[in-house]
C-alpha positions as CSV (number, residue, x, y, z in Angstrom):
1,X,-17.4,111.8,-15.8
2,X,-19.2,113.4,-12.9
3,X,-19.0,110.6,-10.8
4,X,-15.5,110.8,-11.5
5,X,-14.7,114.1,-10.3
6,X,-16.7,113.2,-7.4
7,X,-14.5,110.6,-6.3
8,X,-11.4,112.9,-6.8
9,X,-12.9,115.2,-4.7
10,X,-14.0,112.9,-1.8
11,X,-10.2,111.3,-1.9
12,X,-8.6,114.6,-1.5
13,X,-11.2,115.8,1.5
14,X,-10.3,112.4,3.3
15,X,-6.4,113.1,2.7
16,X,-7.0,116.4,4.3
17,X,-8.6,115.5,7.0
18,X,-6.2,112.7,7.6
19,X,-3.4,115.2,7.6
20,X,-5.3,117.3,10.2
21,X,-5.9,115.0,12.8
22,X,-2.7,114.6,14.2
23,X,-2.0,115.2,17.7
24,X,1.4,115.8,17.3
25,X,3.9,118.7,15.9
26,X,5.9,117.1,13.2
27,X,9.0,118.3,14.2
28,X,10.6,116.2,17.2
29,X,12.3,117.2,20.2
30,X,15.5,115.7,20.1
31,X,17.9,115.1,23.6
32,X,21.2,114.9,22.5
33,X,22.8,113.6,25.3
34,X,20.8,110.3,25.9
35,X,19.3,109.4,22.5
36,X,15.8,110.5,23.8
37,X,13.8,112.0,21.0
38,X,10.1,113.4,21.9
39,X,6.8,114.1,19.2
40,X,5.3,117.0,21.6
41,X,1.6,116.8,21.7
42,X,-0.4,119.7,20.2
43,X,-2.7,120.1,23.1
44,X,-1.3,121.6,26.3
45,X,-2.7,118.6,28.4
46,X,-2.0,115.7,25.9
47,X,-0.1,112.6,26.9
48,X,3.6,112.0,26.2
49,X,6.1,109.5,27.2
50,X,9.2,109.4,28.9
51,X,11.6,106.0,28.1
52,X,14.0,105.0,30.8
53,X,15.9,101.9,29.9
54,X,17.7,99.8,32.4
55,X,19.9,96.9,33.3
56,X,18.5,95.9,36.3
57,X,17.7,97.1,39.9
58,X,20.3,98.2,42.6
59,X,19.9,95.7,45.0
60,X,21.3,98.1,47.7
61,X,19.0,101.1,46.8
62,X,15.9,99.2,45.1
63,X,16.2,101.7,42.0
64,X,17.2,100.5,38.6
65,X,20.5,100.9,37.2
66,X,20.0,103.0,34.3
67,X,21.7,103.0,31.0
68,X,22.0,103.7,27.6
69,X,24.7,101.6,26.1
70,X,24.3,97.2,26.8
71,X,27.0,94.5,26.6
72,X,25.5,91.3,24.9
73,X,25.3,88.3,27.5
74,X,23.9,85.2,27.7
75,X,22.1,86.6,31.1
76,X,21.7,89.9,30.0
77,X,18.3,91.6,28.9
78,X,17.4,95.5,28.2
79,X,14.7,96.6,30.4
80,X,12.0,99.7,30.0
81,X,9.8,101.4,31.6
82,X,8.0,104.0,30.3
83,X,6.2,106.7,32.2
84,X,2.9,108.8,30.9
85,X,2.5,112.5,31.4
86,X,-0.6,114.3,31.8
87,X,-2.2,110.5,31.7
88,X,-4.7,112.5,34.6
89,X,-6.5,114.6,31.9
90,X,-7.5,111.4,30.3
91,X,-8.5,108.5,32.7
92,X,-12.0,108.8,31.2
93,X,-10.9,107.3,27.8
94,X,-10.1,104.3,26.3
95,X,-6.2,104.4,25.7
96,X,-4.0,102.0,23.0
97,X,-0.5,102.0,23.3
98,X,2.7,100.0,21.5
99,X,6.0,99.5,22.5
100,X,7.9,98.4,19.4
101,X,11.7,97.3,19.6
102,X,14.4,98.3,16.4
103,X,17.4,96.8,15.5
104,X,20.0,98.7,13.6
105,X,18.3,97.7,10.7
106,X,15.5,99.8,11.0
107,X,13.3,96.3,11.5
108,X,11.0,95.5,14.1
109,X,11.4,92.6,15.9
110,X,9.1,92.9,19.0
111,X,6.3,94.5,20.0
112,X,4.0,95.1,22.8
113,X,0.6,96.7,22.9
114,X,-1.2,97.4,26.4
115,X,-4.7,98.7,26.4
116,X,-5.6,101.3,29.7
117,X,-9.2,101.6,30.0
118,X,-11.4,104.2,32.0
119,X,-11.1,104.7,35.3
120,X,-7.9,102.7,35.8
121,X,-4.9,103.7,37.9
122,X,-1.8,104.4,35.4
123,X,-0.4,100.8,35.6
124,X,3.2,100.1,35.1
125,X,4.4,100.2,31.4
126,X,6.9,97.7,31.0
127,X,9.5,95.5,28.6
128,X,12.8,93.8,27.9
129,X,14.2,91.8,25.7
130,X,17.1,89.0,26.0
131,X,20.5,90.5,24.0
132,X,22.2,87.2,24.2
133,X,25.5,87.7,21.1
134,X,23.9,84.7,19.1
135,X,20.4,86.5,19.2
136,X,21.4,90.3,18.6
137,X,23.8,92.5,17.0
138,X,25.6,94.9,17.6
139,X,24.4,98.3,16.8
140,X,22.4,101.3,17.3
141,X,18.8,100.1,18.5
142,X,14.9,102.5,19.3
143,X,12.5,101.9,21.4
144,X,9.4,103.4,20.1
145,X,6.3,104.1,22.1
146,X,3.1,104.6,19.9
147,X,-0.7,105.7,21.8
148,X,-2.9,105.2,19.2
149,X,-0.7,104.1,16.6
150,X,1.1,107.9,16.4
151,X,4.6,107.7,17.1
152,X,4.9,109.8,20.8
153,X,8.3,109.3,21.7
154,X,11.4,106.7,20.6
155,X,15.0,106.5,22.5
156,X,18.2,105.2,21.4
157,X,20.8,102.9,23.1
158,X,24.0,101.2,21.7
159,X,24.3,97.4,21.8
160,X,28.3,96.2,22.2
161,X,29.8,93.1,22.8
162,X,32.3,95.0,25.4
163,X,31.4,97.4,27.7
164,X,31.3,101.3,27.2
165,X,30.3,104.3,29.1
166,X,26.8,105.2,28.3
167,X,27.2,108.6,29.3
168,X,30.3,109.1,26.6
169,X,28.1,107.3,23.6
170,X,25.3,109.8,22.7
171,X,24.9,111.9,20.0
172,X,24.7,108.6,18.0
173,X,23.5,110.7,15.1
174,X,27.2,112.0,15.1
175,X,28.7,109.1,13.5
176,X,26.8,110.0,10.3
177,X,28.9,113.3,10.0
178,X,32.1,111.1,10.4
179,X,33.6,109.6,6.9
180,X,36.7,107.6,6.2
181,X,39.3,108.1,4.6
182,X,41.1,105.1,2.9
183,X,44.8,104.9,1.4
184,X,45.9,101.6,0.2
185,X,49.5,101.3,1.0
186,X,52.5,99.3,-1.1
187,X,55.5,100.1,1.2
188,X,56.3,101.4,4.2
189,X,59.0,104.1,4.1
190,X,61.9,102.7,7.2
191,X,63.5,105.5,7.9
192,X,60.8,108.0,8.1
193,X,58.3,106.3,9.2
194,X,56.5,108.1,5.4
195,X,54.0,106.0,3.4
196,X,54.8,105.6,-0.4
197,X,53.8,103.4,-3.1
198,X,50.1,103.8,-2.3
199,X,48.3,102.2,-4.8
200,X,45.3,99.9,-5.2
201,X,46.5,96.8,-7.4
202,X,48.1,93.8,-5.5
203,X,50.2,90.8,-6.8
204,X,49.4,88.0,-5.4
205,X,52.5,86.2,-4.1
206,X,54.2,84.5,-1.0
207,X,54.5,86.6,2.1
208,X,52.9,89.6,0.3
209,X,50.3,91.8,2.6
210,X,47.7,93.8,1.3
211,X,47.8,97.2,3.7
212,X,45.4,100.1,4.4
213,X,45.5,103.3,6.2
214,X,42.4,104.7,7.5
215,X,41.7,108.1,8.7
216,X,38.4,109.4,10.3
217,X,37.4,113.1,9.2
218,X,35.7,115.3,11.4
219,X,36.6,112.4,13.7
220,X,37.5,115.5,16.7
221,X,33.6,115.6,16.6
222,X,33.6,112.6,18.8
223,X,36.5,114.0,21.2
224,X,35.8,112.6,24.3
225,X,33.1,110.0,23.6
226,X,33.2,106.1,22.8
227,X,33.9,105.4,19.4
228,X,33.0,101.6,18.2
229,X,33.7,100.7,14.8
230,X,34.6,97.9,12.0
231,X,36.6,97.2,9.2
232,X,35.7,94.6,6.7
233,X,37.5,93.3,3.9
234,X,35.4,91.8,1.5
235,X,35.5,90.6,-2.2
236,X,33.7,90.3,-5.5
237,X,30.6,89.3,-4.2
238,X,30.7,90.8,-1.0
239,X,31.5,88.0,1.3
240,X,34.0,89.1,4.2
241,X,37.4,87.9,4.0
242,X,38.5,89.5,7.0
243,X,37.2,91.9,9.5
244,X,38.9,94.1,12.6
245,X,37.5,95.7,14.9
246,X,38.3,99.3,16.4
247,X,37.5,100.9,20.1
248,X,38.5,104.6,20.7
249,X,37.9,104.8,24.9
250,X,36.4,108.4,26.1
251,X,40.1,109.2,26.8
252,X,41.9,108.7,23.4
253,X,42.7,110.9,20.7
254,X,41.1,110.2,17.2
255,X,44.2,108.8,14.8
256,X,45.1,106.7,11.9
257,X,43.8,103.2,12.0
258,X,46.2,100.7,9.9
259,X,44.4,97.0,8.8
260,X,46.0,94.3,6.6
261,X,45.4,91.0,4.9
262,X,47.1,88.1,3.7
263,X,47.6,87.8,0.4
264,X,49.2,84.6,-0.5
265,X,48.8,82.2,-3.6
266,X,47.0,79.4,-0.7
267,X,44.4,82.2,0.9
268,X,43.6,84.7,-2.1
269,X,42.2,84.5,-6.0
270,X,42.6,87.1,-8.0
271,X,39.8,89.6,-8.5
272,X,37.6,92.6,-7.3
273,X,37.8,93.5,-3.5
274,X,36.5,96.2,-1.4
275,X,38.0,97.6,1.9
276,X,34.8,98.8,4.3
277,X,34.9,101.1,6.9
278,X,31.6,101.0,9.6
279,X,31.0,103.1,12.1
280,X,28.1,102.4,14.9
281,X,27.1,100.1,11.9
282,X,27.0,103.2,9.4
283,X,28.8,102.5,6.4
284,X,31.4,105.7,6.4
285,X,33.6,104.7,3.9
286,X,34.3,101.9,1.3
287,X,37.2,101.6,-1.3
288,X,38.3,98.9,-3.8
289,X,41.0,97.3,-4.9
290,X,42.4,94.4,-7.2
291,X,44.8,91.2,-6.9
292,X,46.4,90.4,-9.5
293,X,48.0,86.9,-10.3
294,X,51.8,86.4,-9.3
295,X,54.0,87.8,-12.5
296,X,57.6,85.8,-12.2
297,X,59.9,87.6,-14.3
298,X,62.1,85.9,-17.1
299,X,65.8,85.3,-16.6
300,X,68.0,87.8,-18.0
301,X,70.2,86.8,-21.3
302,X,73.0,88.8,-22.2
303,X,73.7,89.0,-26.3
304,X,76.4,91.5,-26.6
305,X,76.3,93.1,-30.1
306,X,78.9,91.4,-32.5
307,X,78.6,88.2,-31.8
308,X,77.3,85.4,-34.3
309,X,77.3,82.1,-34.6
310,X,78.0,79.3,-37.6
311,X,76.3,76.2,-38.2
312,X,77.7,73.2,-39.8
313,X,76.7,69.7,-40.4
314,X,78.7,66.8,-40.4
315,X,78.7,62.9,-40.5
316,X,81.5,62.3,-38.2
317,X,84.3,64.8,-36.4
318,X,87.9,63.3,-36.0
319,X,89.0,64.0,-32.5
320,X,93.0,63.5,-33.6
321,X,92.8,66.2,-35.8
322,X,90.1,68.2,-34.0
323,X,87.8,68.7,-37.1
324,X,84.6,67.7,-39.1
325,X,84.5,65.3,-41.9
326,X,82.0,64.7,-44.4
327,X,80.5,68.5,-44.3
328,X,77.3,68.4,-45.8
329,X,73.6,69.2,-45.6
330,X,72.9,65.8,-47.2
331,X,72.6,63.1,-45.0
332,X,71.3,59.2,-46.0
333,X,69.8,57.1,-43.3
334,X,71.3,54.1,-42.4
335,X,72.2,52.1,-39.2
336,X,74.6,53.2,-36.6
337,X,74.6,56.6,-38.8
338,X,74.1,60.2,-37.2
């Protein structure tokens, strides 16, 4: 029992002093406009990092053309550099660093360590990766720069397959304050220009559409910034059907996006669908919806009141005089007889 408690106690002195060694204030520094985010060091003279990502150099000027949103390309790569502060308080130490690469998944998929030992001159820290469309995403990618496996500083940038203006991207983080709103629509009113009929069950039939009106809310918070977005279409178990995307330019206002499918007896079954709204690759909004198989309606019979009707059997009916002979309900088989 007392070895017990001895453990405990050990375990809970190590978690302390675990907690206490950290260089870093918790709380990061966050630079809105380029996606830069900072873990200040505790220690007036400790190192930090600054990020600068690039797509190449200025041939005319010999600096690097420096960016925060990329345009997938089979040429095309994402270059960093970063640069140390305050690295001349510690040339006498041993130093371990890691660059780590995020895609908008929040997975790592390429990483870089680079160990500076005493005495050396601050070398150049540098990376890049290829962002050819078959290779990467599009999405909301970090760079992350570790020294000693503590997380110093991380920047964003914005991978399309078009190009934007990196200075009308940033704050990313904004998208996440941005929801849709989704109305499924049945008709559209001609001489108004109104939307009735909304509802979210669909017969399946020639000709017939399936139709959606999307509007962004708090969408005036990106006002003046590149807005990238998709809309998927997707059923029962989850597989797209159909997808659009949408591009708002630095210059447009925010307004009602409309998207529609198809939904004829050759392209659609009948089930469960869901209508998906992303945003920067942010899920903002999501909304289902049903087809239903074709219903063909049943000819109309009129049967006014009044009206009956009389049934007689017969083995023959004389044309001359226009009536039935042999009335019965007894009838013996025989040939040639009806």
């Amino acid at each position: 029992m007392m070895r017990k408690q001895l453990n405990i106690l050990l375990i809970s002195i190590f978690s302390l002093l675990i907690s206490n060694c950290s260089t870093r204030n918790e709380t990061p520094l966050i630079k809105q406009d380029d996606g830069s985010v900072f873990y200040a060091p505790k220690d007036a003279n400790g190192i930090n990092a600054e990020i600068i990502l690039y797509r190449g150099i200025d041939e005319s000027t010999g600096l690097p053309i420096i960016k925060d949103a990329f345009t997938t390309s089979s040429k095309s790569k994402v270059y960093a550099e970063i640069k140390l502060k305050n690295y001349q308080y510690h040339r006498d130490k041993d130093l371990m660093l890691h660059i780590d690469w995020i895609d908008p998944d929040g997975n790592s998929f390429f990483r870089k360590r680079l160990d500076i030992l005493p005495g050396d001159s601050l070398p150049e820290i540098k990376s890049a990766i290829a962002v050819q469309p078959e290779k990467r995403d599009t999405g909301l990618y970090k760079l992350r720069v570790y020294l000693f496996r503590e997380q110093i500083a991380e920047k964003n940038f914005l991978l399309t397959s078009y190009n934007v203006d990196s200075a009308k991207v940033f704050p990313a983080d904004i998208s996440k304050r941005i929801s849709a709103k989704i109305s499924f629509i049945k008709k559209n009113g001609k001489e108004n220009g109104t939307i009735s009929g909304n509802d979210d069950v669909f017969m399946i039939k020639d000709k017939a559409k399936a139709r959606a009106s999307i509007n962004l809310l708090n969408g005036n918070l990106y006002q003046g910034k590149e807005l990238d977005g998709d809309i998927l279409w997707v059923d029962n178990r989850d597989s797209t059907v159909f997808d659009k995307s949408f591009h708002f330019s630095s210059n447009d206002t925010i307004s009602e996006i409309k998207s529609s499918i198809s939904i004829n007896n050759e392209s659609r079954q009948p089930g469960k669908y869901k209508l998906k709204v992303y945003l920067y690759n942010n899920l903002i909004g999501e909304q289902p919806f049903e087809l239903i198989p074709e219903q063909k309606e049943k000819p109309k019979v009129n049967n006014p009141k009044g009206i009956k009707a009389e049934i007689i059997f017969a083995g023959k009916f004389d044309k001359k005089s226009n009536k039935y002979i042999n009335v019965s309900d007894n009838f013996k088989i025989k040939d040639k007889a009806k």
